[in-house]
N, C-alpha and C positions, 0 to 999 in steps of 0.2 A: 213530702220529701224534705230532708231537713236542707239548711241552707250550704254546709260542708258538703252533700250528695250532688246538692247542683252544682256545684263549681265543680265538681271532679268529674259527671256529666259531660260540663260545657267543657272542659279541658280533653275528654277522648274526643267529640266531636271535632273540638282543633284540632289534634293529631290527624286524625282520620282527615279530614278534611285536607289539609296541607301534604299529606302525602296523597291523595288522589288528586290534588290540585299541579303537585310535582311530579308525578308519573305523567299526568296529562301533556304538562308543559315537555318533558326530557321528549314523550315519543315523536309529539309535534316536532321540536329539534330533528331528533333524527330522522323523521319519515318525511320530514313535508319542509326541510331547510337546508340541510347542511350536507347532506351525503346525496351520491350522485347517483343515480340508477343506472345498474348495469345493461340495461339493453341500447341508450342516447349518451349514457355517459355524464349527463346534464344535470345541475340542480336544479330544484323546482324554478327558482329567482333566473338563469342561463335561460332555462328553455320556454318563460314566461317573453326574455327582450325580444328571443328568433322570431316567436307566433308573434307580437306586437309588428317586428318589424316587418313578417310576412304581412299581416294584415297590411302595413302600410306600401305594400308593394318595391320594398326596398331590394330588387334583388342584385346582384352581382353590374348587373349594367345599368343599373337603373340610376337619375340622380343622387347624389348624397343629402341626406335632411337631416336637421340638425336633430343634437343628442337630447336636445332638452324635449323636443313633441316625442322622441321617441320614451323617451325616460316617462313624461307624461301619460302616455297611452300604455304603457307598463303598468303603470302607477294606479292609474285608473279604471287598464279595464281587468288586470288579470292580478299582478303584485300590489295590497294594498298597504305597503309599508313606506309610501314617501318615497318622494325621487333622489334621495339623499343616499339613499339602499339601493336604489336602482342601478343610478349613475358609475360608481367606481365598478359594479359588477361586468358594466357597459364597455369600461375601460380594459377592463381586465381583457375579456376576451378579445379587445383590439391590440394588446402591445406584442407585438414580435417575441421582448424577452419573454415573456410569462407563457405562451404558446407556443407548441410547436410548429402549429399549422392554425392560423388566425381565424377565428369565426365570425369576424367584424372586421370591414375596413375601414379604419379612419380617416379623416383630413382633418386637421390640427396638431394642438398642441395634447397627448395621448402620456403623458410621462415619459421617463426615463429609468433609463438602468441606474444613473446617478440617484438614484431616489428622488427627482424632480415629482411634482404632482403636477400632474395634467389641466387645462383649461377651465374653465366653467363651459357648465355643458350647453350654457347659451351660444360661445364661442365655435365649438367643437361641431364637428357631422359625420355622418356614419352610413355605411348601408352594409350588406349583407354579403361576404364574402362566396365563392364557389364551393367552398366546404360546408358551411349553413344553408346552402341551398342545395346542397345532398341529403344537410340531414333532416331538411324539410318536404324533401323529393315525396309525392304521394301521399301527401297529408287529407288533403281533399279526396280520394280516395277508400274512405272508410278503412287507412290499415290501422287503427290504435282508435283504442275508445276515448271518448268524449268525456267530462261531468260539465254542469254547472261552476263556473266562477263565481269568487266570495260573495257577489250582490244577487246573483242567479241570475243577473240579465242578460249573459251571452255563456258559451261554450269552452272551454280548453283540452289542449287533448292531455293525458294523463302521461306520455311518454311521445315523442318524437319517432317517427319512421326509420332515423337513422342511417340511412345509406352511406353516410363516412361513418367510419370506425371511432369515432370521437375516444371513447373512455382511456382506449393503451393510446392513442396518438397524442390526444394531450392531456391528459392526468387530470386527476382531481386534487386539492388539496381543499377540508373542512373540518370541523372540530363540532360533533356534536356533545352530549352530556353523557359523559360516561366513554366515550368512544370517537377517534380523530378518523379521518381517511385522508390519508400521503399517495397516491399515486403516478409515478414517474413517467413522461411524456415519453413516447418511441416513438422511430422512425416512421412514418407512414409506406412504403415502400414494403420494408420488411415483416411488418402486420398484416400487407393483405399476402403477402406470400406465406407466413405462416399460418392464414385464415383458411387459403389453398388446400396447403399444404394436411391441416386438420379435416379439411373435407375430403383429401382423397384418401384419407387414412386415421379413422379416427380413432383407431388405438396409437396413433401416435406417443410418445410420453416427453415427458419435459427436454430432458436431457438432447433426444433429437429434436423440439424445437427450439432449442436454444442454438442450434446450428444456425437457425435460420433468423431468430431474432436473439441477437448474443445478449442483447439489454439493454438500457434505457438509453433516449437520443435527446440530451438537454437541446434545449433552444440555444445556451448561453455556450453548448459545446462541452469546453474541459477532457479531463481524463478519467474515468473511472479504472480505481485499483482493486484489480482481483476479481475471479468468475465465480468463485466459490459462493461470496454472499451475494451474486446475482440471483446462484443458482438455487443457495436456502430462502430467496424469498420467492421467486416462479415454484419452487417445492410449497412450500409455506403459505403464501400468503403475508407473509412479516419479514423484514430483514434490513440492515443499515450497509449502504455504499458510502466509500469512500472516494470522493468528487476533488480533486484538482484542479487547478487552473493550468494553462499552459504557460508557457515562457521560453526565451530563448534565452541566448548569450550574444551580447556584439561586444564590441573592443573599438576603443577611441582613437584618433589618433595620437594620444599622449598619453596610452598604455594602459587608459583605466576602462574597466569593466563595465559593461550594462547589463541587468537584469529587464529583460522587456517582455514584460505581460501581455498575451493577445485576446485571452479566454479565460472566465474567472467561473467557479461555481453555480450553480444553478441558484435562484434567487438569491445571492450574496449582492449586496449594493454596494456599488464601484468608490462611491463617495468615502462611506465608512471603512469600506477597507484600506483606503489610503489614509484617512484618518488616523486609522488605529496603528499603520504601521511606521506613520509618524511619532504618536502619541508616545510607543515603544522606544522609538531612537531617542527620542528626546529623555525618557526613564532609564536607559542604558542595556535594555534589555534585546535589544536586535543590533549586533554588533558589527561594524563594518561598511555601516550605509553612508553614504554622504548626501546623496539629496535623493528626491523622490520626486517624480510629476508626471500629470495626465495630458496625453499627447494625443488621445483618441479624438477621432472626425468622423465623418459620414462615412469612411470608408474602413472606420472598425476601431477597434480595442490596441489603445498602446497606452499602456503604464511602462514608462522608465523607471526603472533601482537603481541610481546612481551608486556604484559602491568606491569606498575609496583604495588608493592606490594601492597593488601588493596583493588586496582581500582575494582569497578563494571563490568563486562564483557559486559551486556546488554546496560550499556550507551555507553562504548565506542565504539559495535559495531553501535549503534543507530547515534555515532557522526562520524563513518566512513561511513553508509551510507549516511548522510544529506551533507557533506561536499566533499566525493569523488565520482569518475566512480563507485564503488564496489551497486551502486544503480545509475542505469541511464532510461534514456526513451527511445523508440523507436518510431518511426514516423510509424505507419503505411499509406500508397498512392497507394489502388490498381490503379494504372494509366498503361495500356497495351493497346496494336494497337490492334485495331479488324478492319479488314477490310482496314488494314493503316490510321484508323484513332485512335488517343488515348481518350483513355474514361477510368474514373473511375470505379473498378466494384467491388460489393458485393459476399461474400463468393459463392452464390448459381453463380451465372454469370457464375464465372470461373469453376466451375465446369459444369456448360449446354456447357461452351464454347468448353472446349475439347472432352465431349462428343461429341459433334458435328463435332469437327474434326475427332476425330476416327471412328465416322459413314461415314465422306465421302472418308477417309484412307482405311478401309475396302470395301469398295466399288469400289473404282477406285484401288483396290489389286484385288478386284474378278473382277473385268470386265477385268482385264489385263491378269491374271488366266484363264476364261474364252475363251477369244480371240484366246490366247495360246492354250491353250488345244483342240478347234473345227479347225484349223488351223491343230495342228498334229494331229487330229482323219482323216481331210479330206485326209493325205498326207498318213494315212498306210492304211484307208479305199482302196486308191489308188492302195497302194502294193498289197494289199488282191487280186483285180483285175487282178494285174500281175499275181500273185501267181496262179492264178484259169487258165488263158490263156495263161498258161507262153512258148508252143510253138508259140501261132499265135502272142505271144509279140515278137518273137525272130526273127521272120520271119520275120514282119515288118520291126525292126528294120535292119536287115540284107538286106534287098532289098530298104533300104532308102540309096539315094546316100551322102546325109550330115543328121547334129543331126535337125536342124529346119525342114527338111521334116518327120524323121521320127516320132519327139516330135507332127506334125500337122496330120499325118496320124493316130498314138496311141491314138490323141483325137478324130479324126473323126472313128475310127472305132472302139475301147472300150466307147467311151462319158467320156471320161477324160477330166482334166482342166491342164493346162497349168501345176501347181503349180503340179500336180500329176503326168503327165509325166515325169517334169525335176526329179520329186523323184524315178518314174521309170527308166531311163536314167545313174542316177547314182545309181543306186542299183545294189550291190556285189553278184558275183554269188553263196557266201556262203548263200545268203539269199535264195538262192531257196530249201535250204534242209529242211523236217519237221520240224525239231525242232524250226529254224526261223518263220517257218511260224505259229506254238504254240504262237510264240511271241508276232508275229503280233496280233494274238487272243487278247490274253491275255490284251496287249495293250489297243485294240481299244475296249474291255470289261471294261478296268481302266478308260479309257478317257472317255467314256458314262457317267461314276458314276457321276465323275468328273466335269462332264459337268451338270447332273441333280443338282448337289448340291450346285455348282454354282450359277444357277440359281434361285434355290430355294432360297438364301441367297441374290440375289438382287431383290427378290420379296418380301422379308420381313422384314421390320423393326425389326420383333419381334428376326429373327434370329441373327440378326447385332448385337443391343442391350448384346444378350445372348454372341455373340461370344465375346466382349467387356467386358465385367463378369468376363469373363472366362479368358481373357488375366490379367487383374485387380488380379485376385483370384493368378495366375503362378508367379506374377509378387510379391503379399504379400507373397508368398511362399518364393523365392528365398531373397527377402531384409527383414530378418526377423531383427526386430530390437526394444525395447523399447522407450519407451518415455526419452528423457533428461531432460526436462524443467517441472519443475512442475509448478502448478496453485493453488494459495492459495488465502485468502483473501483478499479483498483490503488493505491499508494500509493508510490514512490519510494522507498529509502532515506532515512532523515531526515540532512538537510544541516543542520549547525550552524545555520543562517539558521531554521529551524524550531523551533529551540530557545532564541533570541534573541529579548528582547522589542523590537518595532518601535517607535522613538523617531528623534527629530530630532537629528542631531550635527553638528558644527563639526567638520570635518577643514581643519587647519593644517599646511603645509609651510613649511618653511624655507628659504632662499636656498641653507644646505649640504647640502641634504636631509633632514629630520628632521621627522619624521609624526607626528602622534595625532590623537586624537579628545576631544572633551570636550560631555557636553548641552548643549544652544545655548542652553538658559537657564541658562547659565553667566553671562553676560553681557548684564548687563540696559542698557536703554535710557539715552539720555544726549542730554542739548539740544546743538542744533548746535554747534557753535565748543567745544563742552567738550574736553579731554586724553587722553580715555579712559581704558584699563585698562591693565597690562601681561596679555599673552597671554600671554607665556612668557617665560624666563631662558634670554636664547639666548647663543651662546660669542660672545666678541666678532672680530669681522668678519662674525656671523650676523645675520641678522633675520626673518622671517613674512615668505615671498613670497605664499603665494598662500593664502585660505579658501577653504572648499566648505560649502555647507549640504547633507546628504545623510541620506535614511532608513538605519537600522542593515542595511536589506531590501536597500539597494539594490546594485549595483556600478558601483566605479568602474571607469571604462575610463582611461586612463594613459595619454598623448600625450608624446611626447619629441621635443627639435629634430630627428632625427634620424628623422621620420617612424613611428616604430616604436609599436607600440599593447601594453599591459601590463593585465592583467585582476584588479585586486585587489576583497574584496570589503568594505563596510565595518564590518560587525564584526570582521573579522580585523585591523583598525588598530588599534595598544595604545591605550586608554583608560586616561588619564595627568590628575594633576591640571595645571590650566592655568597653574600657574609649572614643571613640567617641559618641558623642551624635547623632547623625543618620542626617537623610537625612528629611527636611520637606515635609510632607504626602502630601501636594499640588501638590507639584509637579509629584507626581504619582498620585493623585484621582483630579477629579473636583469639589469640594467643594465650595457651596456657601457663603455667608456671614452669619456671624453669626452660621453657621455648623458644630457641633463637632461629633469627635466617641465618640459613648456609650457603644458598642458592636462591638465585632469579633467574629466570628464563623468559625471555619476552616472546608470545606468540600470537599469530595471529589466524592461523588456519590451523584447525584441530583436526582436519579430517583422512591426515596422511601423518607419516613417519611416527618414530617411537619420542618418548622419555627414556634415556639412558642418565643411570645414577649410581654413583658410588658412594661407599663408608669411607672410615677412616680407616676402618680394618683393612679393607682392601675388598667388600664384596660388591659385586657390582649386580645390577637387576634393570632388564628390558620389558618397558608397558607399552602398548598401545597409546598415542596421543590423545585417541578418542574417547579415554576411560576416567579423565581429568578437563572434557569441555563443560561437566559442569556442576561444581563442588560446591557443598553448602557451606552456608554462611562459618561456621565452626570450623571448617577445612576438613578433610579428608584425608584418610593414612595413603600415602605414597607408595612407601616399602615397610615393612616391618623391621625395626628395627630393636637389636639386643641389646642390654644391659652390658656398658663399658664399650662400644658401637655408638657411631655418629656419621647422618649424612651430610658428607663433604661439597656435592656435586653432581650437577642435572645440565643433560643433554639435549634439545630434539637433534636426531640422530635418522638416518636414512638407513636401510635395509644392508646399503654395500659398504656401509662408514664402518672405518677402521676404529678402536678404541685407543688411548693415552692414557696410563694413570702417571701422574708423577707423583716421588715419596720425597720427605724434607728431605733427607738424608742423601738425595740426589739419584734415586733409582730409578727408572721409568722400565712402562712395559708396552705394548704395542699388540694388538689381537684384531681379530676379525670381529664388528659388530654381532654377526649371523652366528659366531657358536656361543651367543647367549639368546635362547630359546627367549620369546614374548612371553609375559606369565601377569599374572593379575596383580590388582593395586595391592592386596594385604601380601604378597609372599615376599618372602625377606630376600632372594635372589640368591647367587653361586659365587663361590671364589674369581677375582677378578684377578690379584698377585698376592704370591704370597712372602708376604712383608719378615724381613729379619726384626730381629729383637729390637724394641726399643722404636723402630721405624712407622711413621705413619700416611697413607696416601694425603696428600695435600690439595690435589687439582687432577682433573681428567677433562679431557679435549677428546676430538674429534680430528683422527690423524688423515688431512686431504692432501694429495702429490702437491698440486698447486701451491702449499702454504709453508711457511719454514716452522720450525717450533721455536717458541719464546719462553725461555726460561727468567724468572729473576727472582733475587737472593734478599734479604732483610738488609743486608747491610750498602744496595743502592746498586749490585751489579746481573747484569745481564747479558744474555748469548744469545742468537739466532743458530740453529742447525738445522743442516736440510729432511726433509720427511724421510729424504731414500737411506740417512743413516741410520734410521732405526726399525731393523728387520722387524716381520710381521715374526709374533714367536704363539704357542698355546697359551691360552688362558690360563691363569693358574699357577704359572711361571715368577722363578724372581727376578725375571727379567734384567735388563743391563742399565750400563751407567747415562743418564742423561745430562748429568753437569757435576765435577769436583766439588764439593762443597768443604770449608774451611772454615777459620777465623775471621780471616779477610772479608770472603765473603758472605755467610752466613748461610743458616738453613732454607731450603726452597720457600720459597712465597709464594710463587702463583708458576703457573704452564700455557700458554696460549699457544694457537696456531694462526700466525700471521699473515696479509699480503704485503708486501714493497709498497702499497700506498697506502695503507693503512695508517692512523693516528697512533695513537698510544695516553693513556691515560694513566697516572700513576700517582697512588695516593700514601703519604706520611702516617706513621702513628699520632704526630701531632697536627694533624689537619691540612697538611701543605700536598696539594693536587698540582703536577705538572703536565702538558698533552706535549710532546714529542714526534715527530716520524718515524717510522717504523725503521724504514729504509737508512735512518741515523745509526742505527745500530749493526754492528757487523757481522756477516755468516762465519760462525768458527764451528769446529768437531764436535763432537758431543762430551768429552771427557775433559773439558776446559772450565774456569774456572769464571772470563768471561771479561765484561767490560763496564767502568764506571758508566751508569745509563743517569744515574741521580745522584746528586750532591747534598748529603743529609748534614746538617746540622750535629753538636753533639747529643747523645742519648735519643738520637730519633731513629728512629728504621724501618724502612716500607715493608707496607703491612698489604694492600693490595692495585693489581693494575688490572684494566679492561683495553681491548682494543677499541677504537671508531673508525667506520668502515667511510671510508672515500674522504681520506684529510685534505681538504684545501686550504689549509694554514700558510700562510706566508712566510715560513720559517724565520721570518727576520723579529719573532716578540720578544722576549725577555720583556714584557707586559706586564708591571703586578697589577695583581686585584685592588690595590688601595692606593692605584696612580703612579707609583714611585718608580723610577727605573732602576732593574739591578745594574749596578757596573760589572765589568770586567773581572774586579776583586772576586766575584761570586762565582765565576768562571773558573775550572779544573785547568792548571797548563795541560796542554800537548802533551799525550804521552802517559798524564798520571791515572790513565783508566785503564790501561793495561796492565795485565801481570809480567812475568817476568816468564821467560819461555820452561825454566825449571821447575815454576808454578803451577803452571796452568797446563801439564801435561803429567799421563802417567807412563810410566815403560809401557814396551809392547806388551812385553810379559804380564806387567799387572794388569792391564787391560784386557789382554783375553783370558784371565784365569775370573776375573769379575762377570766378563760379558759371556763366556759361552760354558762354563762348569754350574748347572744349574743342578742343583742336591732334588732330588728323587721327594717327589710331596709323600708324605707317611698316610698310610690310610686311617682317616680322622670322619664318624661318622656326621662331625659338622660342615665339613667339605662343600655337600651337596646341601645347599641351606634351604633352596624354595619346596615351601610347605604346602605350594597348592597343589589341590588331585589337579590330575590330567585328565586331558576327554576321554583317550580311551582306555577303555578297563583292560585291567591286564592281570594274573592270575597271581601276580605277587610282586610287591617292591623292589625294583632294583635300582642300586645305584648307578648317576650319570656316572658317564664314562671318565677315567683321571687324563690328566695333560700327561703324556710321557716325556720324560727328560730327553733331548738331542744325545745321540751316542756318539 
């Protein structure tokens, strides 16, 4: 063979080698280290310390011995991987946190939830808790087989008797190669009732036992969020919970908050999460906190959240779960050896699985029982025999020259068995007296029983079954114990909105588009006819089109002439101080060409009422709220809207809401919400009024008794009139006069419907925002012309106002924004905001030939504008019905 063959030879042989060398190693990993077997629960290393510490007779009441002989004798006779391996294993199953129900009780120093490390294990002692000595119960017994340990010089068994439910009680957690096993500790209580519960019906399914065991019982407590992926991993076999800490609220006496922690997540250490939610404060990233300390004693878990003065408690505890362990997940991986092989198993599995064991546990106990017992019924049955012939026993024995002649003589002349002479042979001549021989009675009467019942029990399932009940029922007796962990409902991923404290804001747009936000007691109150504030430093040709008053919670929905609907929400608008001119809107919305807002609507519950929205034309169209919760990035068509058409104005509107258009031109009209049918997002909607020449809808409200209507003019004046003057009329109408419009005082601006304590906010074409009282301005008729509300500058003129709902302004500001006080000069005399009474009124006459001669609508097939089908079919198009003119 050439010298190139060999080396490529000896290089498959490497291959080959090093993967049977790796296969070797992974299965050892998984079969004989790191996962736990389904019928004890136990890894091999766990149920290596039980047998050490059974051998050393460590049981439940017995003295404590220290860790290190037992670590030793581990070490030695059955795990031969160093006591270094032994020892933390030792630990483990002794600490409270990490078990649910401990299988070692310690004295010493055993760690801590702080992440403390425990003693040396020269210091430390240990014995055998009441739970390890169930699932040692019967070992001696012959119920589980035996092999050779690593040296062959003694025994181990292969699996544990198990009589506690170890595996659902307290979890397993191991990682072998290729494959982890995660599983989650439960209640004991509620295991053996569900183990019951499987025996008396074992088509049980998941669903009903999760009645019974809702899901997993940390040691550490907490909350688990949501049933659903309890229930996909009892379905499954796999699934991830989400674990909470608990927490409360207290209150100081000097008004500030405390966040106080009692229960933190299942293996989360106490240490590092205060760390980290220091680490945070101190980066800026967990806002609100002012100190942090651990207050926990023997008597439990208290972390203080110091937060500082004012802060919200719910966000900050919202931003300590989004950001820290005090909310974390659990992997659930039922992954356990059945049969030494690992498989995945579902809630119901492990439950059949141990049943299973404990029926063949009880069974190979009563055949051993059994065996026992006919064995010594055969050997006093034996005596009985002596006892009856106890001279020609005597005799024999006495003329036998050795014991093998006479033990073969006793069988051939009584018909004894080997086993019953040598028990003859050595029987005490005390036994020949009555009272012995009552015994022997008595006895060989107990062992009969003994023996029938025996028998009985391995002829029937039904009794095995029961007697397993029955150990299950002793066994919730003795580990009586509640639930730790409760189960609530899911909980959503947290949305930034969750971690935002709810406040009132002013959101401002600009004429060129340019958005922020700023607190709405930014801007304090100011007597009518005052100059206001400057809003912002806008570029020049810009100015403040439009304010919004809106919760930090809420969204805004986004309305563009262009029909199309945009979903922003309002903490994602930069909060800007109020002389920055803001951030442009592009950059947070997708905005086409040519695409402006015309409306914002702040909402916050999409699950009820409509979108009501008008044109400029005058059409108006009713959607569903629930058709717009949740538009794509791009936005979505609103209304359809036609060429030389633009939407004006968006509603949410309630079922019994009256409708308002106002027209510049000072026309208003008034309808019933309900005779605009609900219709879908792309239909272009129905005549709302029908506008004179030249006229165009401006604003449309929502006409409520409660509210007065608020009219105001470009050139700074304004009216309140009551709701009851403007009759409900048909849709479709050209409805009547809502305010004289003039020179004076200019074409309509805007329309609101007001309360008496409401604010007012009112914005300049050149930037100049003043907040007023509602209740400053006076109730006049509808046909009036109105009242100086703002004092404009030359070539300035309001261009838009917003109401704020619950003003507690101190009416005393004349505040500017840049420190300075207005004087008085800035101030209107007394008087100069009224008009003149031949102004501001029209005859009787011209007022009802305006308000009640409404021209007959011409029949126009664009009338009826919504272009969507209807549900039900019908055998041919007809047109909705016309608004008829008043006769």
């Amino acid at each position: 063979m050439t010298t190139e063959g060999t080396i490529k030879n000896a290089s498959l042989q490497i291959v080959e080698e090093m993967q049977e060398s790796y296969m070797t190693y992974a299965m050892s990993v998984i079969t004989a280290r790191a996962l736990p077997d389904i019928r004890d629960g136990l890894k091999p290393s766990q149920r290596r310390v039980l047998v050490a510490m059974n051998d050393l007779n460590l049981g439940p009441q017995s003295k404590y011995k220290k860790c290190a002989k037992i670590a030793g004798d581990t070490s030695g006779n059955y795990h031969p991987h160093g006591e270094a391996v032994v020892y933390p294993t030792l630990v483990r199953m002794a600490q409270e946190f990490n078990m649910r129900v401990q299988l070692i009780q310690g004295q010493g120093n055993f760690g801590s939830i702080d992440g403390d490390p425990p003693a040396a294990m020269r210091y430390t002692e240990a014995r055998l808790t009441l739970a390890s000595a169930l699932v040692l119960e019967d070992l001696d017994k012959n119920t589980v087989d035996f092999v050779p340990n690593y040296d062959e010089s003694r025994m181990e068994p292969t699996v544990l008797p198990g009589l506690f439910p170890n595996l659902l009680v307290n979890g397993s957690q191991g990682i072998a190669v290729g494959m982890a096993s995660s599983m989650p500790p439960h209640n004991l209580v509620e295991v053996c009732d569900g183990l019951i519960a499987l025996i008396d019906n074992p088509e049980i399914d998941t669903r009903d036992l999760m009645q019974i065991i809702p899901g997993p019982d940390f040691p550490t407590g907490g909350t688990i969020c949501g049933r659903q992926s309890i229930l996909q991993a009892y379905l499954t076999g796999r699934g991830r919970i989400t674990v909470r800490g608990k927490a409360h609220f207290e209150t100081r006496k000097n008004g500030r908050a405390d966040i106080v922690v009692t229960e933190i997540p299942f293996q989360v250490n106490k240490t590092t999460l205060i760390e980290k939610i220091a680490d945070m404060v101190k980066e800026g990233r967990l806002k609100g906190i002012h100190d942090i300390n651990d207050h926990s004693d023997k008597d439990g878990m208290r972390i203080v959240v110091s937060l500082k003065k004012g802060e919200n408690e719910e966000v900050v505890l919202n931003q300590l779960f989004k950001f820290t362990m005090l909310q974390d997940t659990f992997s659930i991986i039922n992954i356990a050896l059945v049969d030494g092989r690992p498989q995945t198993l579902p809630l119901k599995s492990i439950l059949e699985y141990y049943v299973q064991h404990r029926v063949e546990v009880i069974r190979r106990r009563t055949a051993f029982l059994l065996d026992k017992a006919e064995k010594r019924l055969h050997i006093v049955e034996g005596l009985l025999i002596a006892l009856d012939h106890i001279d020609a026993v005597i005799e024999t024995i006495r003329s036998s020259p050795d014991v093998p002649t006479a033990s073969r003589r006793l069988q051939e002349r009584f018909e004894l068995t080997e086993v019953q002479t040598e028990a003859i042979l050595r029987m005490q001549l005390q036994r020949l007296t009555g009272l012995e021989r009552a015994k022997l009675e008595d006895e060989a009467a107990k062992l009969r029983d003994e023996i029938e019942g025996y028998r009985a029990i391995l002829a029937s399932d039904a009794l095995v079954l029961e007697m397993i009940k029955e150990d299950l029922t002793r066994i919730k007796d003795v580990f009586k114990g509640s639930r730790r962990t409760e189960i609530e409902s899911a909980v959503e991923d947290f949305e930034t909105v969750d971690l935002i404290a709810e406040e009132e804001m002013t959101v401002t747009i600009s004429h060129e588009g340019y958005v922020k936000r700023l607190p709405s007691d930014t801007y304090k109150s100011q007597h009518r006819g005052g100059k206001g504030i400057i809003a912002a430093d806008s570029r020049e040709g810009d100015y403040i089109e439009r304010v919004y008053i809106a919760s930090t919670h809420d969204f805004l929905l986004i309305l563009t002439n262009m029909g199309k609907l945009h979903w922003l929400k309002v903490y994602e608008i930069p909060l800007l101080t109020r002389q920055s001119k803001g951030r442009a809107i592009v950059n947070l919305l997708q905005l086409s060409n040519n695409e402006k807002i015309t409306s914002v609507v702040p909402v916050r519950d999409f699950s009820q009422g409509y979108l009501f929205m008008a044109t400029a034309l005058g059409i108006v169209k009713k959607t569903e709220l629930a058709a717009f919760s949740r538009p794509k990035r791009a936005g979505i068509i609103a209304v359809d809207i036609r060429e030389g058409d633009s939407l004006i104005g968006a509603k949410v509107a309630l079922p019994d809401d009256d409708i308002m258009l106002a027209t510049e031109s000072g026309m208003s009209i008034r309808f019933a919400g309900s005779n605009v049918r609900s219709m879908g997002r792309t239909a272009r909607g129905v005549r709302g009024i029908n506008l004179r020449k030249g006229d165009l809808v401006k604003d449309m409200i929502l006409a409520r008794p409660d509210r007065t209507i608020l009219t105001v003019c470009e050139q700074g004046f304004g009216k309140r009139t009551l709701v009851s003057e403007y009759r409900r009329q048909t849709r479709g109408g050209k409805g009547i006069i809502n305010i004289r419009t003039s020179d004076r005082n200019g074409k309509v601006v805007a329309m609101k419907a007001v309360l008496d304590d409401d604010g007012l906010m009112l914005i300049t074409q050149h930037g100049k925002l003043m907040r007023i009282a509602v209740d400053s301005i006076p109730v006049v008729g509808r046909a009036t012309q109105g009242v100086k509300v703002m004092a404009l500058n030359s070539g300035d003129s309001l261009v838009a106002i917003t109401r704020v709902l619950k003003d507690n302004g101190n009416g005393n500001g004349n505040e500017s924004m840049t420190g300075e006080e207005i004087g008085d000069e800035d101030r209107e005399t007394p008087g100069e905001d009224r008009v003149t009474p031949g102004e501001d009124r029209v005859t009787p006459g011209e007022e009802e030939r305006d308000t009640t001669i409404i021209e007959p609508i011409p029949v126009d097939p664009d009338d009826h504008l919504d272009a969507e089908p209807r549900a039900e079919p019908r055998a041919e198009p007809r047109a909705e019905p016309r608004d008829e003119p008043p006769r």
